[in-house]
C-alpha positions in Angstrom: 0.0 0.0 0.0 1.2 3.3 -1.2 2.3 6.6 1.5 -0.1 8.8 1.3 2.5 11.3 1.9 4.4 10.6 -1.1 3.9 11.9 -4.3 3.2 10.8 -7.7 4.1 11.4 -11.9 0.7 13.3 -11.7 0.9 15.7 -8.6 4.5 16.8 -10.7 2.6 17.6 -13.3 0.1 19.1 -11.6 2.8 21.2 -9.4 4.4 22.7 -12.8 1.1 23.8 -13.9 0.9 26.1 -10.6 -1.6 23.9 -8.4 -1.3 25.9 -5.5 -3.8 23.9 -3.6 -2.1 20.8 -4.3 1.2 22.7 -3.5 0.1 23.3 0.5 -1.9 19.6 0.6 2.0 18.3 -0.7 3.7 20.6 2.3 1.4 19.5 5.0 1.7 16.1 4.2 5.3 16.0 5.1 6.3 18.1 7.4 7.0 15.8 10.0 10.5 16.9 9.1 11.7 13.3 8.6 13.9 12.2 6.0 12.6 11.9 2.7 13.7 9.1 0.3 11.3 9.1 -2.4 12.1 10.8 -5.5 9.2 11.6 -6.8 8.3 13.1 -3.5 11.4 15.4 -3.1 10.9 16.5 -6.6 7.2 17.3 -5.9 8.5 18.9 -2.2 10.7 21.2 -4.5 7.8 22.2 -6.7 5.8 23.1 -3.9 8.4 25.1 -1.8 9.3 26.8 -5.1 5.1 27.9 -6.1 5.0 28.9 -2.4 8.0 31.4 -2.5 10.2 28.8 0.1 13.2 29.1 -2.2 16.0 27.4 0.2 13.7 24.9 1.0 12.3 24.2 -2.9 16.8 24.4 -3.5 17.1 21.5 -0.9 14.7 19.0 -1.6 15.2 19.5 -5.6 19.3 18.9 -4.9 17.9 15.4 -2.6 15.5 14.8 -5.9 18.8 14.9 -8.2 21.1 13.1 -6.4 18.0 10.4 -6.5 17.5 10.3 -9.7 21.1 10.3 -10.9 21.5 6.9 -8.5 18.5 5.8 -11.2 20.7 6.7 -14.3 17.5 8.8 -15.1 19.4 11.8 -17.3 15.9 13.1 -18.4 14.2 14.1 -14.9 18.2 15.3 -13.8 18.0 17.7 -16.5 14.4 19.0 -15.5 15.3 19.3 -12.1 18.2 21.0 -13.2 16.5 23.8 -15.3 14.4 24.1 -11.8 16.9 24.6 -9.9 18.3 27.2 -12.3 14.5 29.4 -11.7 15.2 28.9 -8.5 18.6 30.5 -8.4 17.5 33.5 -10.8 14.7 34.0 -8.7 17.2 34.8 -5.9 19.5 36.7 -8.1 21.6 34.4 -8.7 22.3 34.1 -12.1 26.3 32.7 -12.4 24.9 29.5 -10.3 21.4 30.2 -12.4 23.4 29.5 -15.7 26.1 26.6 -14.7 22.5 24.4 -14.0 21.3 25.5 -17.2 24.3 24.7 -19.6 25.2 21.2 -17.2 20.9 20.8 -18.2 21.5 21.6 -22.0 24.7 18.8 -22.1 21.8 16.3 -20.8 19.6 17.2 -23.7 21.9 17.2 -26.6 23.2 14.0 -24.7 20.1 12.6 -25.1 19.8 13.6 -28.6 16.4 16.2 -27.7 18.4 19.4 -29.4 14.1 21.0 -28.7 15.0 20.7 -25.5 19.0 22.0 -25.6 17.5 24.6 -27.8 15.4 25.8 -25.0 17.7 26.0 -22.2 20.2 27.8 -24.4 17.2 29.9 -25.3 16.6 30.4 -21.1 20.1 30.9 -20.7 19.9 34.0 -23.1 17.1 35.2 -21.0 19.6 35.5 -17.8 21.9 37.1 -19.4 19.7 39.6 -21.1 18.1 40.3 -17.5 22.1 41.1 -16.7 22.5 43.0 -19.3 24.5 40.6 -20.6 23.3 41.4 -24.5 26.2 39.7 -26.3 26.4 36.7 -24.8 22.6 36.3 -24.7 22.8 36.5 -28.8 25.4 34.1 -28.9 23.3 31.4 -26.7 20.3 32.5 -29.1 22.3 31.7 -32.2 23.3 28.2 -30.2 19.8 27.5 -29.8 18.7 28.6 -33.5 21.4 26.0 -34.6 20.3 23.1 -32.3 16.4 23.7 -33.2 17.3 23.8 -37.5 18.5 20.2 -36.0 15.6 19.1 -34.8 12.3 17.5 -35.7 9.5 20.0 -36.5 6.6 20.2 -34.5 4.5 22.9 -32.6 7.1 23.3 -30.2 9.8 23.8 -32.0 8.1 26.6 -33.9 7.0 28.2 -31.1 10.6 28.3 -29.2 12.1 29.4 -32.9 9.5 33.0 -32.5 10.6 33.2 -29.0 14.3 32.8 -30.0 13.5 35.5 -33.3 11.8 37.7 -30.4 14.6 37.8 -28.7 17.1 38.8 -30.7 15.2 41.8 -32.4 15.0 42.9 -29.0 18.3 42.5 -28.1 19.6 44.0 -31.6 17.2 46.9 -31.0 18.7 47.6 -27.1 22.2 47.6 -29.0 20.7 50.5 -31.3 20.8 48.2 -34.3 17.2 49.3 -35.3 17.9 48.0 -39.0 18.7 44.3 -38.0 15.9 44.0 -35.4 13.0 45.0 -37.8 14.1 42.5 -40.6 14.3 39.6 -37.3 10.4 40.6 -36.5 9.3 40.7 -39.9 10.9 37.4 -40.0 8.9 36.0 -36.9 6.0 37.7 -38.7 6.1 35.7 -41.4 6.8 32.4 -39.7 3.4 33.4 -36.9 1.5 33.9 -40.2 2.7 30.9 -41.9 1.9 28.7 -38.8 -1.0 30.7 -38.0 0.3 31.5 -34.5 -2.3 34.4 -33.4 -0.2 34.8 -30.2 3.3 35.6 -31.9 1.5 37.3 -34.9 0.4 39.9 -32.2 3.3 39.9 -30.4 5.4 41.1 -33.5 3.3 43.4 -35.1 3.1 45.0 -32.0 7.3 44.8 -32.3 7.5 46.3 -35.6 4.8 49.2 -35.2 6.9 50.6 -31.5 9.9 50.4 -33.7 8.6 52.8 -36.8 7.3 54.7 -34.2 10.7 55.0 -32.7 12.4 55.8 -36.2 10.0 58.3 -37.2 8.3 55.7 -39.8 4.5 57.4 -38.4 2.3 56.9 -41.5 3.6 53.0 -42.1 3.5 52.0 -38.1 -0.4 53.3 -38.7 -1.1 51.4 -41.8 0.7 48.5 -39.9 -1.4 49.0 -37.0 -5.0 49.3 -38.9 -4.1 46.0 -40.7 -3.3 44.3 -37.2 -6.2 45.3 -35.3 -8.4 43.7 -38.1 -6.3 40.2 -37.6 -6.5 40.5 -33.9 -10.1 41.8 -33.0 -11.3 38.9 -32.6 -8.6 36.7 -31.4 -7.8 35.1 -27.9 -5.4 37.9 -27.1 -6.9 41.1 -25.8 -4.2 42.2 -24.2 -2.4 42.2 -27.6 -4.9 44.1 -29.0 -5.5 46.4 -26.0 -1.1 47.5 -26.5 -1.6 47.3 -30.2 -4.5 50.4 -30.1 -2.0 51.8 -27.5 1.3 51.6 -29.7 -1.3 53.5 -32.2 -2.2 56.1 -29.8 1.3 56.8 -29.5 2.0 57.2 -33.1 -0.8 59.7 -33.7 1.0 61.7 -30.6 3.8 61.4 -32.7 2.7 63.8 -35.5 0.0 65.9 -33.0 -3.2 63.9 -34.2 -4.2 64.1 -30.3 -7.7 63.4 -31.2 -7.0 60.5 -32.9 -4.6 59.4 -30.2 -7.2 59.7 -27.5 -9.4 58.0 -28.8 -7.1 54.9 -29.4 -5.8 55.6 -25.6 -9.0 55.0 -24.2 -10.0 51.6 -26.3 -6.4 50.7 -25.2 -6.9 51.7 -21.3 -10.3 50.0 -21.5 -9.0 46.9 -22.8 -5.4 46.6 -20.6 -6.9 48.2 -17.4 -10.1 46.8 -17.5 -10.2 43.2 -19.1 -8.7 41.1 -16.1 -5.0 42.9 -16.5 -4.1 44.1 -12.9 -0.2 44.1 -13.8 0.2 46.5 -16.6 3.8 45.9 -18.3 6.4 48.4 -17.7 6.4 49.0 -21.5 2.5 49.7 -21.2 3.3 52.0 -18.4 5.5 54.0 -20.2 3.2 54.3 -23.2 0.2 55.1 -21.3 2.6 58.1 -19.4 3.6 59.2 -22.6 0.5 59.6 -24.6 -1.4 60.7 -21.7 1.1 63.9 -21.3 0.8 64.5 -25.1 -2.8 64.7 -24.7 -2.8 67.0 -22.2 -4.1 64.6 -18.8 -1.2 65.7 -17.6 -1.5 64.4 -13.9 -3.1 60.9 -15.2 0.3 60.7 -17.5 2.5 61.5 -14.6 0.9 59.1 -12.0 1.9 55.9 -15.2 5.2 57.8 -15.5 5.6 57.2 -11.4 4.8 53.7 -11.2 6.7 53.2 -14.7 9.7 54.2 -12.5 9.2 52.3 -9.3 9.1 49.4 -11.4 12.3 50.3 -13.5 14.0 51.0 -10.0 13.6 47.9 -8.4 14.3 45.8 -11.5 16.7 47.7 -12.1 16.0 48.3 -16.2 18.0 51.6 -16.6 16.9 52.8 -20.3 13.0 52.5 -18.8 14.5 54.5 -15.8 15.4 57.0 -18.2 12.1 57.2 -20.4 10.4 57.9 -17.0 12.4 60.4 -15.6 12.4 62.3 -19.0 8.6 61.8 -19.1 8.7 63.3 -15.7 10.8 66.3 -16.1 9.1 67.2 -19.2 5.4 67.1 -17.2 6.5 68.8 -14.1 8.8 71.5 -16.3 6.1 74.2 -16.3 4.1 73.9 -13.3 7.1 72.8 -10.4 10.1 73.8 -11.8 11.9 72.8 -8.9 10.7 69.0 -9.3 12.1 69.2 -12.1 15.5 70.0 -11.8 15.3 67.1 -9.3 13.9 64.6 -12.0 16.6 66.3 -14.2 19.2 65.8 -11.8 18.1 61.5 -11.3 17.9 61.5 -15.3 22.0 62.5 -15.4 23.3 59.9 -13.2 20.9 57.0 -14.7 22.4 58.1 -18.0 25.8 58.1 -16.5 25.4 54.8 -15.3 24.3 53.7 -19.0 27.2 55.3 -20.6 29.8 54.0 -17.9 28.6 50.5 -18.4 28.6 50.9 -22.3 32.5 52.1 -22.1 33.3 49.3 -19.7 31.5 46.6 -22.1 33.4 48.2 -25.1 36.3 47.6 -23.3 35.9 44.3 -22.6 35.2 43.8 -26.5 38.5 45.9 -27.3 40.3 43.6 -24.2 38.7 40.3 -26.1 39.3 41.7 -30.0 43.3 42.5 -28.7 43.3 39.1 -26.7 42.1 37.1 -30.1 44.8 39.5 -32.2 47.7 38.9 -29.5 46.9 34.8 -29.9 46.2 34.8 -33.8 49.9 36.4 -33.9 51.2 34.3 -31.4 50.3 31.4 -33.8 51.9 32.8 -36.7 55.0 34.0 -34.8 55.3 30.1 -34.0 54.4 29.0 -37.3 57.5 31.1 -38.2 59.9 30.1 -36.0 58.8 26.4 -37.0 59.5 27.0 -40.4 63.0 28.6 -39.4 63.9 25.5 -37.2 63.2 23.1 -39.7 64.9 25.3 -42.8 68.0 25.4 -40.4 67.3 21.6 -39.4 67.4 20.9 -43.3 70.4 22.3 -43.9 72.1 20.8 -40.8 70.7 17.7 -42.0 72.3 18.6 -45.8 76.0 19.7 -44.4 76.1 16.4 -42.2 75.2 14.7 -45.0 77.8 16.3 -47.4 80.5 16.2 -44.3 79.9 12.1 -44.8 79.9 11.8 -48.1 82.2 14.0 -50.1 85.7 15.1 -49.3 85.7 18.0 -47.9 88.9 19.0 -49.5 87.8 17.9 -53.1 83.9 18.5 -53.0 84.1 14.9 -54.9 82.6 11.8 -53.9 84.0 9.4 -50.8 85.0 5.9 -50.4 81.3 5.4 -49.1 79.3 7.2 -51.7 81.6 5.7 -54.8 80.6 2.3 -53.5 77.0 2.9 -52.8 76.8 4.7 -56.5 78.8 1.0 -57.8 76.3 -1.5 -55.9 73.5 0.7 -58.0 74.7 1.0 -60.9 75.1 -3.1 -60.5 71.6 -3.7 -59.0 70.6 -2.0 -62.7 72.2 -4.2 -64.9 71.1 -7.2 -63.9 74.9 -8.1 -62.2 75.7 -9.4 -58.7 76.8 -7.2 -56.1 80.2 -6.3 -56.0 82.3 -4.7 -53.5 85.5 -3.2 -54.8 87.8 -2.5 -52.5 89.7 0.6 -52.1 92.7 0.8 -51.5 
């Protein structure tokens, strides 16, 4: 007869799908505070500690769960505990520990031949390093995981991971002010979300592509854009899509002073995002609502996004939104409190300071990396060089010695020992015995 305070193949599923219910019943059960054997029920103990914000405690029984399972020789569950473990550690900043699980879990997979799978740690890998503004190692784990998932079998998976992976690299291309490059990766992913019919990404990437012509000034094309999308997604499962969708619009009518046209568009957006079951408005949304709203005039209503916009940029510590909001801010509060201004001003300079100190020391480290590669790549040829030198001189050594032996070194002509090797050949070719002639 089975514990009932263990846990099965089922309540793990059940756990990863956020069962929160299930995750207390799973808690309470064991917490005797007796040792735990079962691996099914330290994984399961993990899950729950993890859904219910115990992160040492969801560390510890998931570490008990691996050792388990590798005793089994089970490589598939130790690589999805691993990839827990890794959530774990980013959710308590630790992102160095976050990654070493990750890669040691994407080894497993490709292992194990699933290169999906490797595709998607190295994809979640590139997603810690973009949170630590990591950009250039994030694109190369997202060009790893492209060329693991071109690998792979098709499937609706796979396509889905490949419009995340396209996602992410626009996004990191247009952080790195390479506007150009990201547009042509959306339009990619739009394609591929059309192809597939993936209502979900097709959203997602129009909604890319219109912020971006409304970033570079492309106004009449981001509207077009955005007419065409709101007719694919009116009546799709997304309404938050749609609801940022009218509000990159309303943006892009501020743009070029249509303010009419870009309150109206700000209040189907506001009534769709604030209103339709979305309680956790996404910094980007703040941002856009603070900006449009200021543009419009509703000055304190713009402000009040702008505010929370920056708490949220603050504590997350996402410098360029930092900025946005404090420019937002200075600009609102310029007329009416000059002095809160300044101040906003003031906060603005050092975030910016910040920025441009971290882009010098990254472009360093390039420059360190680029001179590193340059100092090896002559390195090599310098020893290629002296290679070819040694065995020149070697050759020659190896030519004199030769000669010394050989030939009479007052004469230049042939020796006793050359003459009678040249004799036994010219023998061997006609067909004679050997004969050694003696010199006297």
């Amino acid at each position: 007869m089975p514990n009932p305070s263990q846990a099965g193949k089922n309540d793990i599923i059940a756990l990863k799908a956020g069962d929160l219910d299930l995750a207390h019943s799973i808690i309470q059960r064991n917490a005797s505070g007796s040792e735990i054997t079962d691996s099914d029920t330290n994984y399961a103990l993990g899950l729950a500690s993890k859904l219910l914000g115990s992160l040492d405690d969801s560390l510890r029984y998931f570490r008990i769960a691996y050792d388990n399972y590798a005793s089994k020789g089970n490589e598939q569950v130790q690589s999805d505990i691993l990839v827990q473990l890794a959530q774990v550690c980013f959710s308590k900043l630790q992102s160095g520990q976050a990654i070493q699980y990750l890669e040691q879990a994407a080894q497993i997979r490709i292992h194990l031949s699933d290169l999906t799978g490797a595709a998607g740690i190295y994809s979640n890998i590139a997603i810690v390093n973009i949170s630590s503004g990591h950009f250039l190692e994030a694109l190369n784990y997202l060009h790893d995981a492209q060329k693991n998932l071109l690998l792979s079998d098709r499937s609706s998976n796979s396509i889905n991971l490949e419009l995340s992976i396209i996602n992410n690299i626009g996004y990191i291309l247009e952080t790195q002010d390479r506007k150009n490059e990201a547009e042509l990766e959306y339009r990619k992913g739009l394609d591929i979300s059309k192809n597939s019919s993936n209502k979900l990404y097709n959203g997602i990437f129009y909604n890319n592509i219109i912020n971006l012509l409304t970033k570079t000034g492309n106004i009449r094309e981001a509207i077009t854009m955005s007419e065409k999308a709101m007719l694919e997604l009116e009546n799709s499962d997304y309404p938050e899509l749609l609801g940022t969708l009218k509000l990159n619009r309303a943006l892009a009518f501020s743009k070029i002073k249509k303010y009419h046209q870009a309150a109206v568009s700000l209040r189907e957006a506001h009534e769709i995002i604030v209103f339709n079951g979305d309680e956790n408005i996404s910094i980007e949304n703040l941002v856009t609502f603070a900006t449009v709203y200021i543009k419009v005039g509703q000055i304190e209503t713009g402000v009040d996004y702008a505010l929370q916009a920056l708490s949220l940029a603050e504590s997350d510590n996402r410098k360029q939104v930092q900025v946005e909001a404090l420019q937002l801010l200075a600009d609102a509060s310029e007329g009416s409190e000059p002095v809160a201004a300044v101040g906003y001003l003031r906060r603005l300079m050092a975030v910016q300071a910040e920025l441009h100190e971290a882009a010098r020391d990254r472009q360093l480290q390039e420059l360190t990396a680029q001179a590193e590669l340059e100092s090896a790549r002559r390195r090599v040829e310098y020893e290629q060089e002296l290679r070819a030198q040694a065995e020149e001189t070697i050759q020659h050594q190896l030519q004199e010695l030769e000669r010394g032996r050989l030939y009479d070194h007052l004469t230049d002509l042939p020796n006793r020992v050359l003459l009678h090797a040249q004799l036994a050949q010219r023998v061997s070719r006609s067909g004679g015995s050997s004969c050694w002639c003696r010199w006297i």
